[in-house]
C-alpha positions as CSV (number, residue, x, y, z in Angstrom):
1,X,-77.6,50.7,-6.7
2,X,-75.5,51.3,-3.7
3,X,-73.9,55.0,-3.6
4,X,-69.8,54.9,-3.3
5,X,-70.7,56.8,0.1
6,X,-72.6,54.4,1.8
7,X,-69.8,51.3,0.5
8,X,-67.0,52.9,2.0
9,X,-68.5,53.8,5.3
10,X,-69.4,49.9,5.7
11,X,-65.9,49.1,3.5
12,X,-64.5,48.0,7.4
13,X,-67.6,45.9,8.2
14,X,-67.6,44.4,4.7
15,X,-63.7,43.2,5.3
16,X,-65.0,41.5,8.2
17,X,-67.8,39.7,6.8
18,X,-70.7,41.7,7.0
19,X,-72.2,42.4,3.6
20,X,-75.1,43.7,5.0
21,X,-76.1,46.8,2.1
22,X,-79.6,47.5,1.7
23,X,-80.1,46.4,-2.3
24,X,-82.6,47.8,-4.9
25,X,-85.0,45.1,-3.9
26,X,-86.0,45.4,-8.0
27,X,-82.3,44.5,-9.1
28,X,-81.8,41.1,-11.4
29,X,-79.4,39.6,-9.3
30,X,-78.6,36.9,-12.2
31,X,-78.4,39.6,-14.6
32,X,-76.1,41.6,-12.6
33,X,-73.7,38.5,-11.8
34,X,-73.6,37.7,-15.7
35,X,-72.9,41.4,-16.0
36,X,-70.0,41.5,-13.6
37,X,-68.5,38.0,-14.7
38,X,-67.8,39.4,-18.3
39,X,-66.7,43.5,-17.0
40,X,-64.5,41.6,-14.9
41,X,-63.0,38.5,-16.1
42,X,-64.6,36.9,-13.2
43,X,-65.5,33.3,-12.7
44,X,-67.6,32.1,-9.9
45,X,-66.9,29.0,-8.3
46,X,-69.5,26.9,-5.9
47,X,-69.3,23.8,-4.1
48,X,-72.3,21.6,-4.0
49,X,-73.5,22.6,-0.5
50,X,-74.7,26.3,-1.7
51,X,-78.0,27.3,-1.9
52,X,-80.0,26.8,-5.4
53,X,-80.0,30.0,-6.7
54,X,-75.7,30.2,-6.3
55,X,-75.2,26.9,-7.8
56,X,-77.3,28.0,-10.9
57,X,-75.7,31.0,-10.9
58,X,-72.2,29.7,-10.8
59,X,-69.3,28.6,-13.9
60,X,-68.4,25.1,-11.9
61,X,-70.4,23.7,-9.1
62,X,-68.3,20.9,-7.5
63,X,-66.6,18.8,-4.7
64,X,-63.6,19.7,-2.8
65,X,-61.2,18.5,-5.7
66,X,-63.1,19.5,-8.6
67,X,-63.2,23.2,-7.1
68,X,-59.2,23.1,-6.6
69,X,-58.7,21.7,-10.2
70,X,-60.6,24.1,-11.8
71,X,-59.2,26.8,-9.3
72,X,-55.8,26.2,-10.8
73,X,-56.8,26.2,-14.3
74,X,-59.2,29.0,-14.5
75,X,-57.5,31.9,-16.9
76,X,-60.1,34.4,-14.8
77,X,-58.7,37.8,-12.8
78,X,-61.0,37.3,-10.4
79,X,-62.6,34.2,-8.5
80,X,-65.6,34.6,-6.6
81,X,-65.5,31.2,-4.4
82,X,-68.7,30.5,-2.9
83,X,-68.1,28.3,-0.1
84,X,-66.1,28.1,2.9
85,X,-63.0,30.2,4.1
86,X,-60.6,27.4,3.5
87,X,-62.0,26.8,0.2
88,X,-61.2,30.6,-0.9
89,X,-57.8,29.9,0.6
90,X,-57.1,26.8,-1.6
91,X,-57.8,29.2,-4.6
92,X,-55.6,31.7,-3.5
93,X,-52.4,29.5,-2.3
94,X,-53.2,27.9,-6.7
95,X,-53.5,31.6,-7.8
96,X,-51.4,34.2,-6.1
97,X,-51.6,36.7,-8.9
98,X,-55.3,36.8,-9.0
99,X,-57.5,38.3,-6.6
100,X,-59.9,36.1,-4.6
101,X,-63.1,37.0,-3.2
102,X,-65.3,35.3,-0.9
103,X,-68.9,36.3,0.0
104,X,-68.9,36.0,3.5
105,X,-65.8,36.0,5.5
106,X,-67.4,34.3,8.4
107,X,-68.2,31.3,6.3
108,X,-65.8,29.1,8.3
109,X,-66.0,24.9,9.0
110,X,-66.3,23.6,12.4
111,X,-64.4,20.6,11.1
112,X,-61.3,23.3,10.0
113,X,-61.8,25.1,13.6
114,X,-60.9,21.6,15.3
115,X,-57.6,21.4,13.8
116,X,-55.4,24.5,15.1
117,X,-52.1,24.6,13.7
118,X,-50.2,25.5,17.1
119,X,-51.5,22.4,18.5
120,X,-51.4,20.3,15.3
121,X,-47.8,21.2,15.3
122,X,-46.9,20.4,18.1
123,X,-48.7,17.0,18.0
124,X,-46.9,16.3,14.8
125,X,-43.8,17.0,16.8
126,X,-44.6,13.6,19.0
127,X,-44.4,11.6,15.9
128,X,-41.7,12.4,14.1
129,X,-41.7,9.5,12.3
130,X,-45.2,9.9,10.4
131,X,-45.8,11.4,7.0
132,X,-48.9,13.8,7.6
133,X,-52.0,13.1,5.4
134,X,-54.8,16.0,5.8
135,X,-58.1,16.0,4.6
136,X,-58.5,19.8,2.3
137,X,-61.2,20.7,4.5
138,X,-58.2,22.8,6.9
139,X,-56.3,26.0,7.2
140,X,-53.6,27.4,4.8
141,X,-51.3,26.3,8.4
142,X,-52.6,23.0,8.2
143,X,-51.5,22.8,5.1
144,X,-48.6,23.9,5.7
145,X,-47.5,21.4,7.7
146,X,-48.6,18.8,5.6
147,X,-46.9,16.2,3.0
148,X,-49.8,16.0,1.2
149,X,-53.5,16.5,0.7
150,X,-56.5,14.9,0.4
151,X,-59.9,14.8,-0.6
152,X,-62.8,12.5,-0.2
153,X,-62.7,11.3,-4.1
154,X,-58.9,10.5,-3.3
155,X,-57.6,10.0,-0.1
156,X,-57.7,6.2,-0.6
157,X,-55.5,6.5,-3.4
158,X,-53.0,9.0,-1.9
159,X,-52.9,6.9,1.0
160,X,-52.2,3.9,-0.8
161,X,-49.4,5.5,-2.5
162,X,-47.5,4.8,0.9
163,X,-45.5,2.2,1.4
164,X,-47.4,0.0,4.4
165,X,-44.6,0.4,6.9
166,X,-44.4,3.8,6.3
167,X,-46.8,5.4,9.2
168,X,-49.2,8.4,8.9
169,X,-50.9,11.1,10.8
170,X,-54.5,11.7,8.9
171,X,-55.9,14.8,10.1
172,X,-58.5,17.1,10.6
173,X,-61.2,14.0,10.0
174,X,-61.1,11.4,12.3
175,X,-64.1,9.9,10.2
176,X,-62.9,10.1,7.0
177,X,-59.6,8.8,8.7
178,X,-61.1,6.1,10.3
179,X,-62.9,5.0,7.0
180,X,-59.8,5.1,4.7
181,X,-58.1,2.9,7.8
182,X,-60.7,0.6,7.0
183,X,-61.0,0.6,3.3
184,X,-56.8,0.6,2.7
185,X,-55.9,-1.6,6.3
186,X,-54.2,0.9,7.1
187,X,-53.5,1.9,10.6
188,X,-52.8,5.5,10.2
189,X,-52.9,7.7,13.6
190,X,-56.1,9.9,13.5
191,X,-56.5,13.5,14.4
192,X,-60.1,14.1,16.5
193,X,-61.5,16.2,14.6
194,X,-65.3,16.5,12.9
195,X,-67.7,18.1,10.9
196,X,-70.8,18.7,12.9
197,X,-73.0,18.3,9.8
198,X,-71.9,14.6,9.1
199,X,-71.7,13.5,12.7
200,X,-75.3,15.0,13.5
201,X,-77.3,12.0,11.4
202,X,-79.2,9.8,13.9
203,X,-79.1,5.7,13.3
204,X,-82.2,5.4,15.1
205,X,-84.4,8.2,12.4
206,X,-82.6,6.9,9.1
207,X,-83.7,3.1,10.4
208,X,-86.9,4.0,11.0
209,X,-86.9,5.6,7.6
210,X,-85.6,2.9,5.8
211,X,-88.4,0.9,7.3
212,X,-90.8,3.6,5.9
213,X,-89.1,3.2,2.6
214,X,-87.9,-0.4,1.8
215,X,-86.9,0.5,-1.6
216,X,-84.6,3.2,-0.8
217,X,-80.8,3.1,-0.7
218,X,-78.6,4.7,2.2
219,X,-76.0,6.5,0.3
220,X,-73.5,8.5,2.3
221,X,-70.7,10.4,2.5
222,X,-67.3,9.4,4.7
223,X,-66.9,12.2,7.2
224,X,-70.4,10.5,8.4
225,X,-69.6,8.4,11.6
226,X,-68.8,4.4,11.4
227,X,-72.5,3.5,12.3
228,X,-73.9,5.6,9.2
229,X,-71.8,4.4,6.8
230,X,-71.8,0.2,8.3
231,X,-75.3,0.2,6.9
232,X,-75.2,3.0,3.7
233,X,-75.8,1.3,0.4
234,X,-73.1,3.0,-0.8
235,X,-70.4,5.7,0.8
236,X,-68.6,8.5,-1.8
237,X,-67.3,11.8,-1.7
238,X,-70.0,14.3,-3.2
239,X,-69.2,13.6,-6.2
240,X,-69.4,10.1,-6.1
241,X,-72.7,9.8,-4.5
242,X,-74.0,12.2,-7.5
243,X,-73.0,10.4,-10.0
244,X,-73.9,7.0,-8.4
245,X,-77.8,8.7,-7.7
246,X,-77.4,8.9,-11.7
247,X,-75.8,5.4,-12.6
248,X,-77.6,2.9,-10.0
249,X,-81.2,1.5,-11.4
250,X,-82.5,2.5,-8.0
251,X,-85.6,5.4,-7.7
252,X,-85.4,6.1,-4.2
253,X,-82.2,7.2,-1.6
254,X,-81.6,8.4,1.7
255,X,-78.8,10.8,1.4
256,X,-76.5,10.7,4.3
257,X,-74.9,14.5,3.7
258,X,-75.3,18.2,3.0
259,X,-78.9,18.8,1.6
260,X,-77.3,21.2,-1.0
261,X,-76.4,18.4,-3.1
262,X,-80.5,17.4,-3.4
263,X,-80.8,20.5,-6.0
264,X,-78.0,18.8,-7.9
265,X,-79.4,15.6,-7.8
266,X,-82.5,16.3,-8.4
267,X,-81.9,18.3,-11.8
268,X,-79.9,14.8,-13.0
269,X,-82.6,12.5,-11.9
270,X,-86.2,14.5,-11.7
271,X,-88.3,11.0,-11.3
272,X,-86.3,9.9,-8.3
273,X,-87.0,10.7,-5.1
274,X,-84.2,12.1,-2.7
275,X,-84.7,12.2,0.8
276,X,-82.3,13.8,3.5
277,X,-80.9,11.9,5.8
278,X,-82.6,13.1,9.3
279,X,-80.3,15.1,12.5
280,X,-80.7,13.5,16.0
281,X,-82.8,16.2,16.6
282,X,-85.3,18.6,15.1
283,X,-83.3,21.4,13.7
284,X,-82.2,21.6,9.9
285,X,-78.5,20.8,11.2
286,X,-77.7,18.8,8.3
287,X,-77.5,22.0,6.6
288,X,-73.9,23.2,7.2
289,X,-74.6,27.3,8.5
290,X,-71.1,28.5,7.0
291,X,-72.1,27.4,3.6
292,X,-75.7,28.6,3.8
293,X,-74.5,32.0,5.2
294,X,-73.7,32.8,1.4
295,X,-76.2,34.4,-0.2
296,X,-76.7,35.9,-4.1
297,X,-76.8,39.4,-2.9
298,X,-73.5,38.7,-1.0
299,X,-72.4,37.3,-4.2
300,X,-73.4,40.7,-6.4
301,X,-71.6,42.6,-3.4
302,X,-68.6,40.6,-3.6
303,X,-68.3,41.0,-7.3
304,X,-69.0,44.5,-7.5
305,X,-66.8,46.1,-4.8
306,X,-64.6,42.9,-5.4
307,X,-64.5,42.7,-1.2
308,X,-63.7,40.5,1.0
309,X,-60.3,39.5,-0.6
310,X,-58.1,36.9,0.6
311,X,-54.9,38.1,1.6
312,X,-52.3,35.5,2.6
313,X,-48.8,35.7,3.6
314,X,-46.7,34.7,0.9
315,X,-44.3,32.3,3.0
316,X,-47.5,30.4,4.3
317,X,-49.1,30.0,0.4
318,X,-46.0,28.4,-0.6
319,X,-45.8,26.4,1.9
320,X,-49.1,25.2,1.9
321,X,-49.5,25.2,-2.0
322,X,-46.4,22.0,-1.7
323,X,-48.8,19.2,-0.6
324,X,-51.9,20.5,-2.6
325,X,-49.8,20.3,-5.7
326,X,-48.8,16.4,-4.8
327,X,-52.0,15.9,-4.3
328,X,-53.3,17.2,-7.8
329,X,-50.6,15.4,-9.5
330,X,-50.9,12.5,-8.2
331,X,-54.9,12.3,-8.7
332,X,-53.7,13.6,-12.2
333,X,-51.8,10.3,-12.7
334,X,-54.6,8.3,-11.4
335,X,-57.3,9.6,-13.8
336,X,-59.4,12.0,-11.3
């Protein structure tokens, strides 16, 4: 165990995201966690891009939606979100009262960083016209300055919900944005922003791959660029291309996203075969490094010195918490 002494000369260091204590390397982590979950009323939520051991480890392992629905229903004091920084936000603006904890505070998302609110402010200034649309995968300021939310299980829906004439700004994801144009006709004015994981995947390697494999399916997710996704077999949120690797008669896909999702997928379908989509080059980069910098000893850590916390100014949660409430009651209405 780790000696009151030692946590409090590393308690700066730990605010900041380094959760670097040396552990009992003989320690059960998954004992531990279970341990800490019921001394503490604690739930831990993980989004399908986490490592193995922290999906099996966690309450709820879902999307970007399903983690904010279950974020504002959970009756825990604590949540343990293992994910990304905006993620942990979400959970906080939902649950003010309860403290939220995040493994590593320098989990962050490229595709957040290209959207700062000063600018995104000021741009919204230009139109003043538009309603503003933005993808959950932003800041608490982005939020703020939105009229509602979306995510990629139902931002067709909520932009539907418009009137046609009406126009719209859809930020951070100018895929996603430009994909929802397409699917709704819509001509909505896109923000240039990206997630490097799902603009990484090279046409030329999944072709050849295909090729390789004639049976399998392209199935990929929308913040992929327009080339992916004009010859994917099918394009979903996370969610969606889950359950569709579960539902379609197919034995074989090419999956087009975050390799955390394979461990999913793989438990609900062990005779398929699931093959990640390649990068345009040879690193692992469609692995996103802020989700993978998570790790089940950060997850003990976190739990049991209940460190990082998210801290947010209360004028900026309400704010924000306005268009992720529209957008949670009006998925509500529609079934999701």
């Amino acid at each position: 165990m780790v000696s009151d002494e030692l946590f409090l000369a590393k308690k700066d260091l730990t605010q900041k995201g380094f959760l670097d204590i040396d552990l009992d390397p003989t320690l059960d982590l998954f004992q531990e966690i279970e341990r800490l979950k019921k001394e503490k009323n604690a739930v831990v939520l993980a989004h399908y891009y986490q490592e193995p051991d922290i999906q099996d480890v966690a309450d709820y392992i879902g999307d970007s939606l399903g983690l904010a629905q279950q974020a504002e229903k959970t009756t825990a004091d604590m949540i343990v979100f293992a994910g990304v920084h905006f993620m942990a936000e979400t959970a906080k603006i939902l649950n003010p009262s309860k403290k939220v904890v995040i493994p590593d505070l320098k989990a962050g998302c490229s595709l957040s960083d290209s959207c700062p609110p000063p600018l995104f402010k000021k741009f919204k200034e230009q139109h003043p016209d538009h309603v503003v649309v933005s993808y959950i995968n932003c800041s608490a300021g982005i939020k703020a300055l939105s009229d509602v939310i979306v995510t990629s299980s139902n931002a067709k829906i909520i932009v539907e919900s418009f009137p046609k004439e009406q126009p719209i700004i859809f930020a951070p994801d100018k895929n996603l944005g430009a994909y929802i144009n397409k699917v709704t006709g819509r001509n909505m004015l896109l923000w240039n922003g990206a997630c490097m994981v799902h603009e990484i995947f090279s046409l030329e390697k999944i072709t050849k791959l295909k090729i390789r494999h004639p049976n399998a399916k392209l199935i990929a997710h929308p913040e992929c660029e327009d080339p992916i996704l004009r010859i994917a077999d099918f394009i979903g949120s996370t969610t969606g291309l889950l359950k569709y690797s579960q539902t379609d008669s197919s034995s074989e896909y090419i999956v087009a996203t975050e390799t955390g999702i394979l461990h999913q997928m793989m438990k609900a379908n062990p005779y398929k075969t699931f093959i990640p989509a390649p990068p345009n080059n040879s690193c692992a980069c469609n692995d996103c490094p802020h989700m993978k910098r998570n790790t089940l000893e950060k997850i003990y850590l976190c739990m049991e010195y209940e460190l990082p916390d998210i801290i947010m100014d209360e004028e900026l949660r309400v704010a924000a918490k306005k268009p992720i409430d529209r957008m949670l009651d009006i998925s509500k209405k529609a079934g999701l």
